[in-house]
N, C-alpha and C positions, 0 to 999 in steps of 0.2 A: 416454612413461614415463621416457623416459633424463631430460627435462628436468624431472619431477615430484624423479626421485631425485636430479637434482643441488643442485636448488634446496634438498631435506632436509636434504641436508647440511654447508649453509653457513646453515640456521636458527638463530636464536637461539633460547635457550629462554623461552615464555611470549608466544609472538612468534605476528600472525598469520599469516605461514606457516606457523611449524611448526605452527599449528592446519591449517591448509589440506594442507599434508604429511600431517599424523593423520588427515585425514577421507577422504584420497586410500587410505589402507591401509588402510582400511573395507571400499571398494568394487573396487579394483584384484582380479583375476580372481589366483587360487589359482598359486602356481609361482616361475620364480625371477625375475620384476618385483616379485611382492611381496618378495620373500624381501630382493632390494637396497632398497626401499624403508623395508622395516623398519630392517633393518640398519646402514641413512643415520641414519635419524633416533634411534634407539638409541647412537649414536654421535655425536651433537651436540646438537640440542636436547634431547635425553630422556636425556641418559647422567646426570644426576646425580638426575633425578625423571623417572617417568614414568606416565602412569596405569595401570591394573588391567585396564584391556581391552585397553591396547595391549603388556602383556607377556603376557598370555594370549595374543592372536593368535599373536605373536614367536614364544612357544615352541611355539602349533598347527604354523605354518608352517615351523618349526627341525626337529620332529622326522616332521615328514609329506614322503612323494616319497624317491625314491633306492632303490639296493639294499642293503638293510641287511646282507649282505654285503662287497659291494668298496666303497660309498662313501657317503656322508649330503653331501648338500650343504649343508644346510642347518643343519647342526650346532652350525656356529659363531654362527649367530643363537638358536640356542637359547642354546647353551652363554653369550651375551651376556644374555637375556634372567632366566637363573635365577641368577646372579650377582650382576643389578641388585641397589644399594641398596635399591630400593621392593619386591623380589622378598621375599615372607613366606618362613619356613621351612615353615609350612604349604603353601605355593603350591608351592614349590621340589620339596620331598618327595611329594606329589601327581604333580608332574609326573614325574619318577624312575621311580616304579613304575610309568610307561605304558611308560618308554622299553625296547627293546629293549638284550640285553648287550653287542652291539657301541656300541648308542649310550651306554649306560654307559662304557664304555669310551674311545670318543673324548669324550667328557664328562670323561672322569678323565686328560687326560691331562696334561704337567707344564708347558704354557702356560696352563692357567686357575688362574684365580681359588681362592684356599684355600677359601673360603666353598661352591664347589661341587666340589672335589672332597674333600670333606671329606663333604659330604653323599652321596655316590658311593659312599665307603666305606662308608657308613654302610646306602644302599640293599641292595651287595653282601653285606653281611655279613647283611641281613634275608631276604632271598634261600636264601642257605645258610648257615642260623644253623650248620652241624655237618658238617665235610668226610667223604666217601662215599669208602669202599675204592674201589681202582680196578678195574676194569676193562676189558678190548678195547670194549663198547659206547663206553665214556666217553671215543673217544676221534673216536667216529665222532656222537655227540650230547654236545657237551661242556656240563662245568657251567657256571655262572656266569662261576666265578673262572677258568674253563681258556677262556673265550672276551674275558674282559678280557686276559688277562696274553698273549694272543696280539696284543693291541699294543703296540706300543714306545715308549717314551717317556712311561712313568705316570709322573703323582706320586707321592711317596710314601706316603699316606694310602692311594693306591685301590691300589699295588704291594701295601703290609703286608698290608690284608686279602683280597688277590685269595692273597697266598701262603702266608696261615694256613688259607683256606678250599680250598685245591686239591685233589684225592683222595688218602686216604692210602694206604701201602702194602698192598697184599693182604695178605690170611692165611691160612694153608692150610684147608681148607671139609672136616672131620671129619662133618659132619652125617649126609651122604646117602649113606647106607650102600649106596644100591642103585649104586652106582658103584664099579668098582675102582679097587686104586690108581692104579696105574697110569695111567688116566683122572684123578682127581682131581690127579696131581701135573702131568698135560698141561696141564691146566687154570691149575694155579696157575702155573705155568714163563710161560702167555701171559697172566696175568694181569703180571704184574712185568716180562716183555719191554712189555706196554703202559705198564706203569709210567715205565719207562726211555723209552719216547717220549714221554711227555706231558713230562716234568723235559727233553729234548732240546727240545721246542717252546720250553721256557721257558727254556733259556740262550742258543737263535737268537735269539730276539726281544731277549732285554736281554743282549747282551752287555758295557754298562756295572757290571752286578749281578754281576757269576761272582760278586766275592771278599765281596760281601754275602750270597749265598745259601749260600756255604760254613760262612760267620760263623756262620748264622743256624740251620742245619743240624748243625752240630756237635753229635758224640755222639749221632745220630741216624742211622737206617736209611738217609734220604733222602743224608745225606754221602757216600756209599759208591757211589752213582750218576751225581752231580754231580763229582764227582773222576773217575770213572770214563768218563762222557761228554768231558768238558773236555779229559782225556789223548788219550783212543782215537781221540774221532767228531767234535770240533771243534776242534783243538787250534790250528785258521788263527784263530780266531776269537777268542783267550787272550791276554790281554794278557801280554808275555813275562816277567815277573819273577815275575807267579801261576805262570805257567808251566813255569817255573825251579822254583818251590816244588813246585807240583805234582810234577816228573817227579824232584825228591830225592824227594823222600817218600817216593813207590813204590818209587825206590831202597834204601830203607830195609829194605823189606820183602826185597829179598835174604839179607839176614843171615840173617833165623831161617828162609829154606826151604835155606840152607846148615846150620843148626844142628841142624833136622828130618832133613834125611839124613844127619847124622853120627850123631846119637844112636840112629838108627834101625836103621844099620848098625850099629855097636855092641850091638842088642836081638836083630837077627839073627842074630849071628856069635854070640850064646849070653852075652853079660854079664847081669850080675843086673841088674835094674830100679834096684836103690837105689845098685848101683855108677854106674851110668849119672846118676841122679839127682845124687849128689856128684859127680862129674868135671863133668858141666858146670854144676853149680848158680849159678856166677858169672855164666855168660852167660845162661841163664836166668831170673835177678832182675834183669840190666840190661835187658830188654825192659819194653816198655810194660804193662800188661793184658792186652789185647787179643792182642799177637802172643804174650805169654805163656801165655796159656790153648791156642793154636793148637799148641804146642810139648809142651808139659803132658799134653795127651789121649793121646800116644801112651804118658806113662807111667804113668800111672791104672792101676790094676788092673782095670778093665771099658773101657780104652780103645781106640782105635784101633790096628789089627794091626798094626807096625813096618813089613811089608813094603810096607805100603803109601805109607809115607815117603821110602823108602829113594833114591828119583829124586827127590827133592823140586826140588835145587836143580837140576836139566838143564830139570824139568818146568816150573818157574815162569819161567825165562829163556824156555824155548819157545813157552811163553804169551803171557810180555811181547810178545816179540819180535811173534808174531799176530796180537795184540790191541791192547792198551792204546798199545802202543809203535810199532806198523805205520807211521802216518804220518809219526809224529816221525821214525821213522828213513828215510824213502821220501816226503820231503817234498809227489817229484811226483806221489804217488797221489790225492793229495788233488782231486779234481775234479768237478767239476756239470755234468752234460752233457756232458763231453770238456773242457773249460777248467777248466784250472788252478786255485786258490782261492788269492787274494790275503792272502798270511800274516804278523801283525802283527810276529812275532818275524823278527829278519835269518837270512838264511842262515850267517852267523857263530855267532851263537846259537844254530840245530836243527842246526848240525857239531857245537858244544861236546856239545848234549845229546846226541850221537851217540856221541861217542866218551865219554862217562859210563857211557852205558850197556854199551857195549863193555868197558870197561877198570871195571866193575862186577862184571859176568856172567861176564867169561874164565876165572875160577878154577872154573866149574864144568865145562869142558872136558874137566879134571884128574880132576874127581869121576861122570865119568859112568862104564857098567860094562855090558859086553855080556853077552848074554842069550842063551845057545845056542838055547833054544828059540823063543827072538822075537828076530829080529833087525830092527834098525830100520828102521820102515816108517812112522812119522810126518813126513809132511814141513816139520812144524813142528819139529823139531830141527833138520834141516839147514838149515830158513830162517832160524833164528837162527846158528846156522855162516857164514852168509854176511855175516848184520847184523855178527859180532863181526869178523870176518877186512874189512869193508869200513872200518868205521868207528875199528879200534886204529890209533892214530898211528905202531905198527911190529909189523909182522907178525913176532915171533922164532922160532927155531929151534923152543925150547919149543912155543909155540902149534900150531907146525906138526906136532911131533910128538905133541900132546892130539887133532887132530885128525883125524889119520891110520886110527885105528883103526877111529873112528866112519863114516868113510865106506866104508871096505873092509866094514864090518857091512851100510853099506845095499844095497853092491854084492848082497851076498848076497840082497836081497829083489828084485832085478833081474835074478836067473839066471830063464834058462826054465823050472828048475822048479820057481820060484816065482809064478808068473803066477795061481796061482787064488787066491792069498795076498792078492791085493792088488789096492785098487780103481784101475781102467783111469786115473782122474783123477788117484789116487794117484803110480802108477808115473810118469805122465808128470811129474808134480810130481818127483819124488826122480830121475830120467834129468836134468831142467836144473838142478836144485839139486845133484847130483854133480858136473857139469861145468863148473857157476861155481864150487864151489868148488877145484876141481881145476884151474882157471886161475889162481884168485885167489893159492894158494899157491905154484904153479910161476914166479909171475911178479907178485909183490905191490907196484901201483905204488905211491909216496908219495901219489898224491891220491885222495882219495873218489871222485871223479868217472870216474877214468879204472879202479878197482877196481869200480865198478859197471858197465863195459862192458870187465872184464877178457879178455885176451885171453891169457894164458897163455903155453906155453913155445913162441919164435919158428919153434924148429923146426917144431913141431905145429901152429900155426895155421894156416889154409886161406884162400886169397884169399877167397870168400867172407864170411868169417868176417870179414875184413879191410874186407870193403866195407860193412858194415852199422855200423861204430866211428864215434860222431863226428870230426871232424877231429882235434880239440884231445886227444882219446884215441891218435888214431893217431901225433901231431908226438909225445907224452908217450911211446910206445910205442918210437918210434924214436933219441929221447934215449936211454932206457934204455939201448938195444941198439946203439950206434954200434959200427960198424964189421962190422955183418952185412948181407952183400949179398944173402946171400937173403932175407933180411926187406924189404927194399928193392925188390928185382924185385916181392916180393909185391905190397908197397902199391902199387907201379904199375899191375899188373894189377888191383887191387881199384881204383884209383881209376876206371877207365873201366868197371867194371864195371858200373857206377849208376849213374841220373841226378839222384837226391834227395840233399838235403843236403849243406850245404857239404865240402868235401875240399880236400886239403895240394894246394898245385900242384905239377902233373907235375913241373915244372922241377926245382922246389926239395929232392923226393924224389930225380929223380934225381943230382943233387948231392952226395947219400951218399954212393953208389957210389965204392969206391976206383977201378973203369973202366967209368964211363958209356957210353961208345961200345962198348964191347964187351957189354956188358947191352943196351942197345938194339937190338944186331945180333943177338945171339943169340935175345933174347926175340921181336923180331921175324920173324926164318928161322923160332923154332919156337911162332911166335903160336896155333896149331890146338890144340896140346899144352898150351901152358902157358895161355891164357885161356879156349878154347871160347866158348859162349855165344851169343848174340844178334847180329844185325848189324848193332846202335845198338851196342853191346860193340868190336864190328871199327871200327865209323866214327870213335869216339869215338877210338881209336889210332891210329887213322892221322891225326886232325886234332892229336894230341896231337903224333905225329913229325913233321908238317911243322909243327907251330910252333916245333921247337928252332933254333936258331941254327946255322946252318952241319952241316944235316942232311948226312949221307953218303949219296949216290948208294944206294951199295948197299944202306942201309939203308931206301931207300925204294921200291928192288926187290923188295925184299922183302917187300913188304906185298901184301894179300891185292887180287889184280885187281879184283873188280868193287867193291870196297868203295873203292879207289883211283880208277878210272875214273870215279863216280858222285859220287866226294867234290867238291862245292861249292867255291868259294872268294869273292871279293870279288862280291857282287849277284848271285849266284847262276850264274855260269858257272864252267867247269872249274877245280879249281885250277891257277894257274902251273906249280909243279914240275913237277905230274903231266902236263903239255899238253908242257913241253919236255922231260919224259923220253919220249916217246913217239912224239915228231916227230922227238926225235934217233935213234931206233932204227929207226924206220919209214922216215923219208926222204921220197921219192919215191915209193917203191914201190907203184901202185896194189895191185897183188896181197896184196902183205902187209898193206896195211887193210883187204880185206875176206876175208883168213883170221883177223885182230883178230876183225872184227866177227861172225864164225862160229865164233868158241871156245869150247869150251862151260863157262866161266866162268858163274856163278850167284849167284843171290842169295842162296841158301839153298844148304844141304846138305855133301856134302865137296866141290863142285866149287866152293865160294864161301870154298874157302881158295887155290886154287893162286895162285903165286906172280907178280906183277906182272911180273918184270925175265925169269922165266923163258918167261911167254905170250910176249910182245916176243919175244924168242930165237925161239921155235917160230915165230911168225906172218914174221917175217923170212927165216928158213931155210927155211921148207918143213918140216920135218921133225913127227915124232910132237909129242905134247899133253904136258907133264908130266906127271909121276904125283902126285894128289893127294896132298897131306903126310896123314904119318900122325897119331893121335892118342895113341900110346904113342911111349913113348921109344927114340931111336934105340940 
């Protein structure tokens, strides 16, 4: 068969092979020998004429086999044969309405021929002469158009009408009275959540269309969703300068939820409605329609209560911040499976739009207002506290004193005897978002990066706390703070704390130090106290002291006996130091090695702290066992 299709393919047309090739895809057996057969000869001798039964087969063969799910093999022999010159519009169209939507689809897509995917659009739009309200079904049996536009790369014929015919927006369902509302609004809420994923399928798939479907969508319901996705829920996927437009835009809309809580306040604190109306009537006619009307309601005589305005502008930053703006501003949340999502805009560009949004919003810090009787328990405010204090290019005095208030409020929903106040998920939410931001501002680095794994005031930070900082956080940490040596003993002790991720070297921290050797020796005598911890924790120190250059004796007396003894060095024998500190003490002495080797030094516990130079001592002399080091301070 391979030497039937190759000979097809090097036929001439009107040639007896290519008769002998045409009589052969007569009889050749159903599958993919015909399917190349055809294919050959549709491609050489038959591409400019071909007979009537042999693009009939073509197309039998093109649109039969495969799973019209994941794949058509045979597609493209269709897709060849309803194209042909010799291919009637009657024959073409016939064939169409056998094919199934996916195979429309890969039919339609933007390497064929205009002649057929012209006729595509033309199937599609006979199909669903009149696009269907959405809903959750239509999402799980999709129409027509929502099973084409779920491939990429249509032309534009079969895109136009796959995206005139797609479902429209729901509408609230007043009919069935035997339904409360309550029910029918549940209803409609999942009706429009469906909405919102089917217009999500459809900007995955074309992300070359975002700025076409905004075009096209303008002044339409549908715009408000497409904007809304692009920012929120794909925003890796946006090419950056729509991007850019997108996230001003939204910016925009800060203004009037600044304008709603002033006017608002003003309504409450008892001003007349038309005083209010004239005082701001300037900034209310420079708004668009739309945000005008949104402004407007509260002063109608049948409209919206003031009070309800009155947080407008804390409420819509808090939102942003949640929602729309989550990603943009937490670039690394963005992931599929636990990896990352490759993001068109540079990390230069989602800083800029970080800090817009930051140095946008910050004025509402000023305008927020505590509540005796509710004190703040949303931890979508203080996640925007953290957005604005991360991403302002200087954290000032000011900011830090807008801020001050607002978290001593939420402390108040953190007392014990607010616990039934507040949900368990809640509380733990507003407990980390207090204490980032209560690092952020006791110690607000110049970089994004190093204010996202803020570490706070030197004093107060905990090795711990120390050991979990990226590297490039902790070198940034210790610039700040030159010349404090207890922050320096810290990062030592945090460094050996871990074994994940990269960290500053020992050396080079202890380098700080205005007296290195005396930080070594200290920290060392009181290793029990100031590290604790595991006994990868003790090994890791003690491989760290004998790597310093011109280590001091004493200082590696010091270290904890059996973590010494047991420590490794060159291919897996004793290290050096430790073999001739211990030969030098021991000597000769049979008896004193095997009071050594009957010490009750351990691997665990308080007896896997005593002191190396001090066992040596005891095992030598004869006398009593040291006294385990304490774990408080002397």
């Amino acid at each position: 068969m391979e030497f039937v299709t190759a000979v097809a393919s090097l036929a001439e047309p009107d040639s007896a092979v290519a008769g002998f090739a045409a009589g052969q895809a007569k009889i050749v057996p159903e599958g993919t020998d015909r399917r190349r057969l055809l294919s050959a000869l549709l491609s050489s001798a038959f591409r400019d004429s071909a007979p009537g039964w042999l693009l009939d087969v073509a197309v039998d063969q093109g649109l039969s086999g495969g799973n019209d799910r994941w794949e058509n093999p045979g597609i493209g022999l269709a897709a060849a044969a309803l194209a042909h010159p010799d291919c009637s519009a009657a024959a073409r169209e016939l064939a169409l309405r056998r094919c199934t939507e996916r195979q429309l689809a890969d039919l339609g897509t933007a390497n064929r021929p205009v002649v057929l995917t012209t006729a595509v659009a033309v199937e599609l739009r006979r199909r669903s002469p009149d696009p269907l309200p959405m809903t959750r079904e239509l999402l799980a049996q999709p129409t027509p158009a929502q099973v084409v536009l779920g491939t990429q790369r249509l032309a534009d014929p079969v895109f136009d009408a796959a995206f005139e015919l797609l479902p429209s927006r729901p509408e609230r369902d007043h009919r069935d009275t035997g339904i409360d509302a309550e029910t029918r609004h549940q209803r409609y809420m999942d009706r429009l959540a469906a909405w919102d994923e089917m217009w999500s399928i459809v900007l995955m798939r074309h992300p070359d269309r975002h700025a076409f479907l905004l075009e096209r969508t303008e002044d339409s319901t549908a715009n408000f969703s497409i904007r809304s996705l692009l920012l929120g829920k794909i925003p890796w996927m946006v090419e950056p300068a729509l991007l850019q437009d997108l996230a001003m835009a939204d910016l925009d809309d800060f203004d009037s939820a600044v304008l709603i809580t002033q006017l608002c306040r003003s309504l409450r604190d008892g001003e007349a409605k038309q005083s209010v109306k004239d005082r701001f009537a300037d900034r209310i006619d420079a708004l668009d329609p739309s945000k005008r009307r949104r402004v407007e309601i509260y002063l109608d005589d049948n409209g919206f209560d003031p009070e309800w305005g009155c947080d407008e502008a804390t409420d819509w930053a808090s939102r942003a911040a949640a929602d729309e703006w989550r990603l943009l501003l937490n670039p690394a949340e963005a992931r599929h499976y636990g990896e990352p999502h490759s993001w068109r805009s540079s990390q230069a560009e989602l800083e800029a739009l970080g800090r817009a949004f930051a140095e946008t919003t910050v004025p509402a810090l000023a305008m927020w207002e505590s509540n005796p009787d509710r004190p703040t328990r949303d931890p979508r405010l203080l996640r925007w506290i953290v957005e604005v204090l991360t991403h302002l290019p200087l954290v000032t005095d000011e900011v830090k004193e807008a801020v001050r208030p607002i978290v001593d409020d939420a402390r108040k929903t953190l007392r014990p005897t607010a616990y039934r106040t507040v949900l368990y998920e809640d509380r733990n939410a507003l407990e980390d978002l207090v204490a980032r931001i209560d690092k952020i501002v006791a110690d607000p680095a110049p970089a994004i990066t190093s204010r996202r794994s803020a570490l706070g005031d030197p004093t107060q930070v905990t090795v711990r706390e120390l050991s979990g900082a990226p590297a490039e956080v902790l070198a940034d940490y210790l610039d700040r703070h030159v010349g404090d040596d207890g922050l320096v003993e810290k990062v030592l002790l945090a460094i050996v704390s871990t074994n994940y991720g990269p960290k500053p070297g020992f050396g080079d921290v202890l380098e700080r130090h205005s007296d290195p050797n005396r930080a070594i020796r200290e920290l060392t005598y009181d290793l029990r106290r100031r590290l604790g911890g595991n006994p990868a924790a003790r090994e890791q120190w003690a491989r760290e002291i004998l790597a310093l250059p011109n280590c001091d004796s004493d200082v590696v007396r010091a270290l904890p006996a059996w973590t010494a003894l047991k420590l490794s060095g060159t291919y897996g024998n004793a290290h050096p130091e430790i073999i001739a500190l211990v030969t030098d003490a021991l000597g000769d002495d049979a008896a004193a090695w095997q009071r050594l080797a009957d010490s009750p030094i351990s691997y665990t516990g308080a007896s896997a702290w005593l002191r190396l130079g001090e066992v040596l001592d005891a095992a030598r002399s004869g006398g009593d066992w040291p006294t385990r080091p304490s774990r408080s301070a002397q």
